[in-house]
FIZA-317807 format. One record per residue: residue in one letter; chain; x negated, y negated, z negated of N, C-alpha, C in turn. Coordinates in pm, whole numbers, always signed. Layout:
BEGIN
> r	c	n.x	n.y	n.z	ca.x	ca.y	ca.z	c.x	c.y	c.z
> A	A	X	Y	Z	X	Y	Z	X	Y	Z;
...
***
This chain:
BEGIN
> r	c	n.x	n.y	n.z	ca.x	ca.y	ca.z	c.x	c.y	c.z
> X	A	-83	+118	+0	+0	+0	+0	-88	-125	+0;
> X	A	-31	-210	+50	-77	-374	+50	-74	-441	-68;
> X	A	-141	-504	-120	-87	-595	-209	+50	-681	-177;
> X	A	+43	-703	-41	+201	-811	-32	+290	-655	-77;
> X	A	+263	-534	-48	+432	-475	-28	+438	-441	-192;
> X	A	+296	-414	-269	+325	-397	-414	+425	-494	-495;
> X	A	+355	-647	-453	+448	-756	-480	+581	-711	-447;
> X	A	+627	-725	-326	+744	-680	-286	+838	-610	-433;
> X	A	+692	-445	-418	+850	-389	-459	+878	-410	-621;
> X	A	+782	-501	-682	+829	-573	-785	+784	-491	-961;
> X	A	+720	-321	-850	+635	-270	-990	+526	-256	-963;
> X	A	+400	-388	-1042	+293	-375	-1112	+276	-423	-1225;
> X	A	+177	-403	-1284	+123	-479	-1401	+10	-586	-1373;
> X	A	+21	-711	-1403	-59	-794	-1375	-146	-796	-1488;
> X	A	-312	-854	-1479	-390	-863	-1556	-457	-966	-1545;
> X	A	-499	-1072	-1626	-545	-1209	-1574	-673	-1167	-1665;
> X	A	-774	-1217	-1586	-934	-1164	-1630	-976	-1311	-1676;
> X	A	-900	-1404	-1690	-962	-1547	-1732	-955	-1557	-1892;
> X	A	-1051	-1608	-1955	-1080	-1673	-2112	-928	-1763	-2104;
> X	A	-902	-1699	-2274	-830	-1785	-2255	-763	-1939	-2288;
> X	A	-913	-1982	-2291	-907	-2159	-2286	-809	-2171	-2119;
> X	A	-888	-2100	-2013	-807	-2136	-1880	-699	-2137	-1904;
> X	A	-622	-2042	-1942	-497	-2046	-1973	-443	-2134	-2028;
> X	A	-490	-2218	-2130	-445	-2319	-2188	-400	-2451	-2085;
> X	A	-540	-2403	-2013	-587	-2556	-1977	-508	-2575	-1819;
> X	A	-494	-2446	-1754	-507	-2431	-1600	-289	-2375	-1596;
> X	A	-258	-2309	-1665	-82	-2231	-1675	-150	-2062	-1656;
> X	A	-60	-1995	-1647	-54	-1881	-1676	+26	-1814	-1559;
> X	A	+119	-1679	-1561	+172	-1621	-1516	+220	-1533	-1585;
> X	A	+392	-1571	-1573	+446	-1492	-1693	+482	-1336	-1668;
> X	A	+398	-1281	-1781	+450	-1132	-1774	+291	-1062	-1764;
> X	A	+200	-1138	-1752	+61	-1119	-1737	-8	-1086	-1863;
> X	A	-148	-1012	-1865	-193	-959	-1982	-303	-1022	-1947;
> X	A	-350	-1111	-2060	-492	-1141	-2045	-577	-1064	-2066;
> X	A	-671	-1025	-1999	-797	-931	-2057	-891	-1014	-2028;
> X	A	-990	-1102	-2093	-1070	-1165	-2011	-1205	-1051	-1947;
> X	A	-1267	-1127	-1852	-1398	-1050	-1764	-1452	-972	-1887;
> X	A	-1534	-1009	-2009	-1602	-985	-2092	-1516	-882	-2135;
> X	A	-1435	-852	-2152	-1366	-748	-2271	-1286	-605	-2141;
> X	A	-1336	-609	-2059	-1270	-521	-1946	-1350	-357	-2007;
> X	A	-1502	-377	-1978	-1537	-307	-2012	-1496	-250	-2167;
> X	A	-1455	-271	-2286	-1441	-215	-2374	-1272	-207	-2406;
> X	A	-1150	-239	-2325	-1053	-232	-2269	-1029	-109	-2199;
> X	A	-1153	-80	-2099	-1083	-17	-2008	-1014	+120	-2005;
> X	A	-1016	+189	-2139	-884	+268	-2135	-760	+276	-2132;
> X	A	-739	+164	-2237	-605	+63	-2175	-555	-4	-2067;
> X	A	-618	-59	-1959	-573	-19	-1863	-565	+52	-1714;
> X	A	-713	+139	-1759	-646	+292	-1683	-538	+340	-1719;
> X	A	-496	+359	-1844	-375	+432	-1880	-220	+377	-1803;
> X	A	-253	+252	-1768	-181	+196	-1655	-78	+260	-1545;
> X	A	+11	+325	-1584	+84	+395	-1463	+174	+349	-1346;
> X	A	+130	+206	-1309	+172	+162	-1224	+71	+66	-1150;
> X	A	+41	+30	-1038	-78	-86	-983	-44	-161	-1063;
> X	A	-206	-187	-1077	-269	-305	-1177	-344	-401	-1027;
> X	A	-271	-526	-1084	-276	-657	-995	-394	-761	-1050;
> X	A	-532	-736	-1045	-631	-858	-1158	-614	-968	-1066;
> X	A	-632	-1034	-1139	-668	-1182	-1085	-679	-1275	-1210;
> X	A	-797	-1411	-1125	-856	-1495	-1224	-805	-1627	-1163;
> X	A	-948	-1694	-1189	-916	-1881	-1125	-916	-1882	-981;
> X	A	-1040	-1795	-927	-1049	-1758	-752	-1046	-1669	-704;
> X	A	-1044	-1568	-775	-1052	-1400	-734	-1193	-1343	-736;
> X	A	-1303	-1453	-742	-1432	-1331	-781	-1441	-1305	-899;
> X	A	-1368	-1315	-1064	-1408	-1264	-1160	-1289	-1100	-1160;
> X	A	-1183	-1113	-1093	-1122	-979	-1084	-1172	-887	-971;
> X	A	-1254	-976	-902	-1352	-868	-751	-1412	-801	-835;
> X	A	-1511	-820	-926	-1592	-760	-1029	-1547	-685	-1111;
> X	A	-1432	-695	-1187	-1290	-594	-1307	-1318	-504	-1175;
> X	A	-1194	-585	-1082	-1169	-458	-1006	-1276	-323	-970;
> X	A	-1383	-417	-883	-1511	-281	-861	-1569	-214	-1006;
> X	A	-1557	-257	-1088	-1589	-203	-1234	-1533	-83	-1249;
> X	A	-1357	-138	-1230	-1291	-38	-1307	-1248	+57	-1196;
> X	A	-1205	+57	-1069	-1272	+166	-952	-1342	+240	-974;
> X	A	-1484	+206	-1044	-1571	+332	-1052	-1576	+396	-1230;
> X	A	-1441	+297	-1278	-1438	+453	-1397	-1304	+486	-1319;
> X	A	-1230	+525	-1235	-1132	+569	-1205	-1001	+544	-1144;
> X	A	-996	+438	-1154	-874	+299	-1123	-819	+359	-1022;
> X	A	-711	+427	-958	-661	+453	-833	-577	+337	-796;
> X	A	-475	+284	-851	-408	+166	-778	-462	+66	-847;
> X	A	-561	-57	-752	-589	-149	-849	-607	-230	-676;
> X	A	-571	-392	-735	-585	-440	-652	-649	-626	-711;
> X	A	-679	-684	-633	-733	-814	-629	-643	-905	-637;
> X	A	-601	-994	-705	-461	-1065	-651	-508	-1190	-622;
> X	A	-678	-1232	-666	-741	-1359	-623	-700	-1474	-715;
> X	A	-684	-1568	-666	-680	-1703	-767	-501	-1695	-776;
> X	A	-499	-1725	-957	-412	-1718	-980	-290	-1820	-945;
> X	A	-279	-1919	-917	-201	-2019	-819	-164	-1965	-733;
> X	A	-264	-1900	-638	-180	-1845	-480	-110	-1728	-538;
> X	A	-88	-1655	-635	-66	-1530	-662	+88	-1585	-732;
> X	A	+63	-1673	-793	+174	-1694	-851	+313	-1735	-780;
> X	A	+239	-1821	-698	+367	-1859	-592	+397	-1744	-465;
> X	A	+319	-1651	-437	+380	-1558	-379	+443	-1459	-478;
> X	A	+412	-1414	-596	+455	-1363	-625	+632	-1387	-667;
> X	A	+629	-1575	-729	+755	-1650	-709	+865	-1628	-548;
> X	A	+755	-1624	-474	+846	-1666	-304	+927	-1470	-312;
> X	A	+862	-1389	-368	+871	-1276	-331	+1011	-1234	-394;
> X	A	+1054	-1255	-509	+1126	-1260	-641	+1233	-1239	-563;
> X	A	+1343	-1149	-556	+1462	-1136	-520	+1481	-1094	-365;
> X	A	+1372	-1100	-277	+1342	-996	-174	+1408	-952	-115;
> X	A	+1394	-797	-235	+1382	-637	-218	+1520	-629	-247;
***
């Protein structure tokens, strides 16, 4: 699957890899789990255990390029990039009621 059709069909789990001063400072995305970059690695059983695609994304998408290839090579089968969280948010908004 694509990331647009995951969006679509409205089941993943999102993971925002940003500290969370960004969050404070920058908005959020509701329904999102912060994990920041630093804490992935000692996280990451929690969300492998993940039974649905896991969506990372940060401020631009290279701190979840890095989660992502991390957690790929302990196992990650659905994991995807969702890039900077702004563009993610408003597609994920435009997507909302769809399906």
């Amino acid at each position: 699957m694509s990331l647009a059709e995951v969006i679509k069909s409205g089941n993943y789990e999102l993971i925002d890899v940003r500290e969370p001063m960004e969050l404070e400072m920058d908005g959020n995305i509701d329904g999102a789990k912060n994990i920041p970059l630093g804490e992935v690695e000692d996280r990451q059983d929690e969300i492998l255990s993940i039974e649905k695609p896991v969506i990372l994304f940060c401020r631009s998408g290279n701190r979840s390029g890095k989660a992502l290839e991390y957690l790929n090579a302990q196992g990650l089968r659905d994991g995807y990039n969702g890039g900077g969280w702004a563009d993610l948010k408003a597609t994920i908004e435009a997507n909302q009621g769809t399906f």
